[in-house]
C-alpha positions as CSV (number, residue, x, y, z in Angstrom):
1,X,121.4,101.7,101.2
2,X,122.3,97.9,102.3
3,X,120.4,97.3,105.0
4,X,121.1,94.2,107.4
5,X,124.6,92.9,105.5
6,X,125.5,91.0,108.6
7,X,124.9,90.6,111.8
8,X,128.4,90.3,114.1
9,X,127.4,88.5,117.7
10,X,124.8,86.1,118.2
11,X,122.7,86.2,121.3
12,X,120.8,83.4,122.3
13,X,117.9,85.1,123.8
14,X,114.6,82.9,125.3
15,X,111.7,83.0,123.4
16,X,108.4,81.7,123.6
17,X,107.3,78.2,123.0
18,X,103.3,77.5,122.4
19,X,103.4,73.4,121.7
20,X,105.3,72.9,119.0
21,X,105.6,76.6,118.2
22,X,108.3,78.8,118.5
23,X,107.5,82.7,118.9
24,X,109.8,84.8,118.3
25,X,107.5,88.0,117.8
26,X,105.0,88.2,120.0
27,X,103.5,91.6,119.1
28,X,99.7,90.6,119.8
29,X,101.4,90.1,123.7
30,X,102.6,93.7,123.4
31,X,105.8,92.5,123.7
32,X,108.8,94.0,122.1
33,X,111.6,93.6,125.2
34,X,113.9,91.4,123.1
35,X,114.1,93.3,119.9
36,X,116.5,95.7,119.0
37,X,116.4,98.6,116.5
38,X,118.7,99.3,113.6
39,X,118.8,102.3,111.5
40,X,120.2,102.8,108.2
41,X,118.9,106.0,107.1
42,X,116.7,108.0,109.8
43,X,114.4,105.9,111.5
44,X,110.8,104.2,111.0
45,X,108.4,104.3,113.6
46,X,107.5,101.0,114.6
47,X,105.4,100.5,117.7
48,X,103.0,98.6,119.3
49,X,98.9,99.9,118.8
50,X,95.5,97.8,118.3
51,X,94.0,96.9,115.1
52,X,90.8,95.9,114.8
53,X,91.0,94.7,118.5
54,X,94.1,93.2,118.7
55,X,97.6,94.2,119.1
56,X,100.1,94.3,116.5
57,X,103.4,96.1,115.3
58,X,102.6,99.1,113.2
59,X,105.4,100.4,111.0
60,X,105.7,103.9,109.4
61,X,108.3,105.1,106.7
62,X,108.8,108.1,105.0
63,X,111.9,108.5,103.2
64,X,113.6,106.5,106.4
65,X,115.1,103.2,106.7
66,X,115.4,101.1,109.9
67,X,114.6,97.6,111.1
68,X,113.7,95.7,114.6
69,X,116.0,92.6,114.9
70,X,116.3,90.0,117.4
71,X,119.2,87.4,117.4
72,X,118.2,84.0,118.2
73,X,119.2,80.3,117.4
74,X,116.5,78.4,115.3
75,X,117.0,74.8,114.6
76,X,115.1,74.1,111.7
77,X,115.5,70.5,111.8
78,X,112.8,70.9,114.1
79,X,111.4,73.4,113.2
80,X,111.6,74.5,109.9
81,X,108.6,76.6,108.7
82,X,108.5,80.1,109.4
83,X,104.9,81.9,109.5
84,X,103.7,84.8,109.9
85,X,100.7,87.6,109.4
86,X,101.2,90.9,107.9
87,X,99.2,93.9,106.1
88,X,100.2,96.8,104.2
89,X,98.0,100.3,103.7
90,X,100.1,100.5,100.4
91,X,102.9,99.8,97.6
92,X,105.4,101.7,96.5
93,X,105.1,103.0,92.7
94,X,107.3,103.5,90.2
95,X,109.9,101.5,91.6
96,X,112.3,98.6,90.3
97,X,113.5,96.4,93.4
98,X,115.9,94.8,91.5
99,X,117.6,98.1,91.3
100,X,119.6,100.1,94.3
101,X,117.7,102.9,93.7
102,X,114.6,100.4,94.2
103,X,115.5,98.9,97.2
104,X,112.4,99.6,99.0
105,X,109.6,97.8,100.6
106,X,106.7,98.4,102.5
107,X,107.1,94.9,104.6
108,X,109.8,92.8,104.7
109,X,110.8,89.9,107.4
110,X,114.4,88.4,107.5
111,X,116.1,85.2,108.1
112,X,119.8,85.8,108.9
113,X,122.8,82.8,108.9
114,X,126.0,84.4,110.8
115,X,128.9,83.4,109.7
116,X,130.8,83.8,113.1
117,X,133.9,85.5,112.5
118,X,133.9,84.8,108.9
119,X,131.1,87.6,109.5
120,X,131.8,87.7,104.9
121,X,129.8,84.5,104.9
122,X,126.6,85.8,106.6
123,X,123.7,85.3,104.6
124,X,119.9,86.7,104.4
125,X,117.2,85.4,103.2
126,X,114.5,88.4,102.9
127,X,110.5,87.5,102.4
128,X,109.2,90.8,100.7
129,X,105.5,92.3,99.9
130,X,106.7,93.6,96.2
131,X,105.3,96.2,95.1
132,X,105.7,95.1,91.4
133,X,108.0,91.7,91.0
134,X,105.6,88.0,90.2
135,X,104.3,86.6,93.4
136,X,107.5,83.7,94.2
137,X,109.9,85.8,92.3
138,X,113.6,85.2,93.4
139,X,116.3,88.1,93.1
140,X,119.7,88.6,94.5
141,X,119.8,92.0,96.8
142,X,121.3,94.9,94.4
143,X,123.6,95.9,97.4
144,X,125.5,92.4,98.3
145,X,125.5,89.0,96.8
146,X,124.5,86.9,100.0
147,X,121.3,88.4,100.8
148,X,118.2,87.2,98.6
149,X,114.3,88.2,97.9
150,X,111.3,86.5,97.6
151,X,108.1,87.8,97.0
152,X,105.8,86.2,98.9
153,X,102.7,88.8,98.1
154,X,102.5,91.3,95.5
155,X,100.6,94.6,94.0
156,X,97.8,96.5,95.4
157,X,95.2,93.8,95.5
158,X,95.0,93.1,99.2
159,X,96.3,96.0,100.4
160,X,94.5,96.8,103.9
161,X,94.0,92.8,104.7
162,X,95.6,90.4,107.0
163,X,96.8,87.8,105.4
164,X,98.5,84.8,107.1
165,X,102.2,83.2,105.4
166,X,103.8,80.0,105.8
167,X,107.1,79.0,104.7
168,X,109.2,76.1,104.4
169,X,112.5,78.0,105.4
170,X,114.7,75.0,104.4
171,X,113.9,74.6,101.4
172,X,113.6,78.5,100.0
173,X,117.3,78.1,101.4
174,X,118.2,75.5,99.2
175,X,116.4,77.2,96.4
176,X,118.1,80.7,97.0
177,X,121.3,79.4,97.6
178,X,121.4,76.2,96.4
179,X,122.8,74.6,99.7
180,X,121.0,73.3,102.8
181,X,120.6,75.0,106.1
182,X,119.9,73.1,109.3
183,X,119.4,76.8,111.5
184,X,119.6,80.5,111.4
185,X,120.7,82.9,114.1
186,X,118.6,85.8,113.4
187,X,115.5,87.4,112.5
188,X,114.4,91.0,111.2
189,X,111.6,92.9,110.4
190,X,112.0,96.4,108.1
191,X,109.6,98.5,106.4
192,X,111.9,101.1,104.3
193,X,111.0,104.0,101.8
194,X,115.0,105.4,102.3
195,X,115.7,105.0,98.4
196,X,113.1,106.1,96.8
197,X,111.8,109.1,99.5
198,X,108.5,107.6,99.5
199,X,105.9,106.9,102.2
200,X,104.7,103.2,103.2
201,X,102.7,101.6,106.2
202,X,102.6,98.0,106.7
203,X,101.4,95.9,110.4
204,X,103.4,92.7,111.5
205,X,101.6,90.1,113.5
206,X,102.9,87.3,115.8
207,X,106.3,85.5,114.0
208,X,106.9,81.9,115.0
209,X,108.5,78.8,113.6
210,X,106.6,75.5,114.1
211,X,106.9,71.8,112.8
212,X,104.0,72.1,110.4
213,X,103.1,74.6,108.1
214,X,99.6,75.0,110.0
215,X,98.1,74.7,113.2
């Protein structure tokens, strides 16, 4: 099933700002109160529980398909690296992502450009933990031809570990699309089994964007 096509009216909601950080998830805070759910086909469980001391968002998928979004304004002239923190308990097998019937993933996180009322020219940019496709692999969605993949982690290897991900935004644009983008209007979480009726867990830490691609 497509999932996040477009995204019609753009909110600009507050978020938090840590120096010259932007968070726009602040699960370790427990904090979910400007994020809104869409499902697509029945609905993952995401919610708020400790790890290893902290807080994070959990996500649970079997056979279901929905996502946490929250619409927001980002100028990435300013700030134009996204990063994150994420782990998955597993991959899905047997799958090709390239294909419709493949278009699963245990952890995903979403950039969105609206297109205002020409909603046709909203586009996504989706970082993915593959379970099969090379580590900076680059695909067009099977479903619609403005949404894009990169696999930013891959395979079974660290399954079960935190790992921490930092991205120059503006310039896997440019390479996706092959135009620039000076800011996007939404972002989005999903971990979704609907396609292929299997089972995944995955945790998402903070999401922020920042003027360096480190602390």
């Amino acid at each position: 099933m497509m999932k996040f096509p477009i995204l019609l009216i753009i909110l600009f909601l507050p978020f938090t700002v840590v120096g010259e950080r932007l968070i726009v998830g602040h699960f370790s805070a427990g904090d979910l109160g400007d994020w809104q759910s869409r499902a697509f086909q029945g609905e993952t469980d995401y919610r708020i529980s400790e790890t290893s001391g902290n807080l994070a968002l959990r996500a649970v998928s079997d056979g279901q398909a929905s996502g946490l979004y929250r619409e927001i304004h980002i100028n990435l002239t300013e700030t134009p690296y996204i990063r994150w923190s994420w782990k998955i308990d597993n991959i899905l097998e047997g799958i090709d992502e390239r294909t419709r019937d493949g278009d699963d993933f245990p952890a995903r996180v979403y950039v969105v450009a609206s297109g205002g009322a020409l909603f046709w020219r909203t586009r996504s940019l989706v970082y993915v933990w593959s379970s099969h496709q090379p580590v900076d692999s680059l695909w067009q969605n099977p479903y619609t031809g403005n949404a894009r993949h990169i696999a930013v982690r891959s395979g079974p290897e660290q399954t079960g570990r935190w790992l921490e991900e930092s991205r120059n935004l503006r310039e896997d644009w440019e390479r996706a699309f092959g135009d620039s983008i000076d800011g996007i209007d939404a972002v989005a979480i999903m971990t979704d089994t609907d396609n292929s009726g299997l089972a995944a867990s995955a945790w998402y830490g903070d999401i922020m964007f920042s003027s360096q691609p480190s602390d």
